[in-house]
C-alpha positions in Angstrom: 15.3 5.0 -18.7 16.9 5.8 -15.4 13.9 7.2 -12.9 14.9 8.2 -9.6 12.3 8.1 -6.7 12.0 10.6 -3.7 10.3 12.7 -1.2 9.4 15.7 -3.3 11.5 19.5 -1.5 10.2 23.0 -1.7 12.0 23.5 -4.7 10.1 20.7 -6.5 6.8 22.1 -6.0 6.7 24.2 -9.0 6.9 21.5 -11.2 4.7 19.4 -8.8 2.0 22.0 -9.9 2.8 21.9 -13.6 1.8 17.8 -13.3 -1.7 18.5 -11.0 -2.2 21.4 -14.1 -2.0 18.5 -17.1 -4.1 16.2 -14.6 -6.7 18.8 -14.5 -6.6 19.2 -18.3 -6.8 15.7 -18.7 -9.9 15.5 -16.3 -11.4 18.6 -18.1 -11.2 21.0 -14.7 -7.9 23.3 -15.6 -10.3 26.1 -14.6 -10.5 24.6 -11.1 -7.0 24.3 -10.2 -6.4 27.5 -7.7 -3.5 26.6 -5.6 -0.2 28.3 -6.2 3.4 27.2 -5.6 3.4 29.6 -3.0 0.3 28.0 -0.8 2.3 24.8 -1.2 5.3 26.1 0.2 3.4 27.7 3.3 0.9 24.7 3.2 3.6 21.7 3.1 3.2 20.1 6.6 0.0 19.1 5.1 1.2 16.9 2.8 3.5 14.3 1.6 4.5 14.2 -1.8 7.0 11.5 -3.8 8.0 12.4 -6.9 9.4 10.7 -9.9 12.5 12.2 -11.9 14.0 11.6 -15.2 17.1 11.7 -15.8 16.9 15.7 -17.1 15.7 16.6 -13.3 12.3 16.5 -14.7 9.4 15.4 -12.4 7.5 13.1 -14.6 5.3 11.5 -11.4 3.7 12.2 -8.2 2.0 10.5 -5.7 0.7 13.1 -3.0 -1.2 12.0 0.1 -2.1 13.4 3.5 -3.3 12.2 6.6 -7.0 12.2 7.3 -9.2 10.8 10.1 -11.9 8.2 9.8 -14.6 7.9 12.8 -15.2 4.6 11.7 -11.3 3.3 11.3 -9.2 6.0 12.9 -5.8 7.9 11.1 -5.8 7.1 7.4 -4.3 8.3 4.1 -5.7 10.0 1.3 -4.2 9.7 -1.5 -5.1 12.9 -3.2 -3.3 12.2 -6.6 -0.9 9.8 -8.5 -0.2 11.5 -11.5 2.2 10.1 -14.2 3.3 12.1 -17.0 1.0 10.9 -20.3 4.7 10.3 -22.1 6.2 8.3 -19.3 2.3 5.6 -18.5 3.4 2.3 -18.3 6.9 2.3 -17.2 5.8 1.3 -14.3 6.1 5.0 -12.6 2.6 4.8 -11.3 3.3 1.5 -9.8 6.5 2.3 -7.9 5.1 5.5 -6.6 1.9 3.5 -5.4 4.6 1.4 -3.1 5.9 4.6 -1.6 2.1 5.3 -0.7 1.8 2.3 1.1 5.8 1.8 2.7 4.3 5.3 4.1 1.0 3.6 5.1 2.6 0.9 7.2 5.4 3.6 8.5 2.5 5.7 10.1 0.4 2.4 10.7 -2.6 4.2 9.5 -6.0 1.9 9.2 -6.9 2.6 5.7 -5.8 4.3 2.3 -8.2 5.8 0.5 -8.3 8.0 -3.2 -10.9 8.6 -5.5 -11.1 7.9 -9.7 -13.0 9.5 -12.2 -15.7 7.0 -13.2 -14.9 7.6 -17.3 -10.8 7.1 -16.5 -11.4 3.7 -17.5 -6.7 3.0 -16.8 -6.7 4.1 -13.9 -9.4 2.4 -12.7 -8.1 -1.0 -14.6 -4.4 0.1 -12.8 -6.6 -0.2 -9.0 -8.4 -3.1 -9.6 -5.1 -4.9 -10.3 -4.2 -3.9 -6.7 -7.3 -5.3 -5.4 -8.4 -2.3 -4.5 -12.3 -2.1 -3.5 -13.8 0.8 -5.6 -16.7 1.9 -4.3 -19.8 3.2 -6.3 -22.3 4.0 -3.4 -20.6 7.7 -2.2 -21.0 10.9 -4.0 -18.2 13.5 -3.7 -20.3 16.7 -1.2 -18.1 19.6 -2.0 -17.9 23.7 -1.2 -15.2 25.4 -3.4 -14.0 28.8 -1.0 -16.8 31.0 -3.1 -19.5 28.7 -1.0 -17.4 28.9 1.9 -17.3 32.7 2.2 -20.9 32.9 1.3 -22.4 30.3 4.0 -25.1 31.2 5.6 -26.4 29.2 9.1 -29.2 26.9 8.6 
């Protein structure tokens, strides 16, 4: 299996957003996904994405982050998602992608790197506690989707 790894272009995104689609399946939210290849393209100085291609020119992986700000530590990343194709888990995709995350964490010298995990996604949460990586049960998630947004009222 030959897998090449990159920073994801404009032209990827389309296929980007076909992997965040199955992710969503898989995490039983499809209905939730609203963003468009479009508002990627306009929106991609927000993010940085590295992708993972077959040898077809398909993008099997992503790992897609963005900078965020912590008044506790300063700049860090947020790893938004690392999504492997379910045909492609353990090939080690998810792992080299995971080192492009963090060659990009100590690039920017950011103080943290942060993602979340679905409590019941019982891999990928084995797949981050072989990184060492502190999972955290003490935060809830406090979320507005755009309806909430638009219909906000000042308390």
């Amino acid at each position: 299996m030959n897998i090449t790894y990159r920073k994801a272009k404009k032209e990827d995104f389309e296929q980007v957003l076909n992997l965040i689609k199955e992710l969503a399946s898989f995490e039983k939210a499809s209905h939730k996904v609203s963003n468009t290849v479009g508002k990627m393209k306009e929106e991609s100085d927000f993010f940085n994405c590295f992708i993972a291609e077959n040898e077809k020119n398909e993008i099997i992986g992503i790992a897609l982050t963005f900078t965020a700000y912590s008044t506790w530590v300063g700049r860090y990343l947020f790893l938004e998602d690392l999504i492997v194709n379910e045909n492609y888990r353990g090939s080690k995709i998810g792992s080299n992608l995971i080192n492009m995350v963090f060659e990009l964490a100590k690039e920017q010298k950011v103080e943290r790197v942060r993602w979340q995990v679905l409590n019941w996604n019982e891999p990928a949460i084995e797949f981050y506690k072989k990184l060492n990586a502190t999972i955290d049960k003490e935060w809830y998630n406090c979320d507005f989707d755009k309806k909430q947004i638009d219909n906000f009222n000042r308390i």
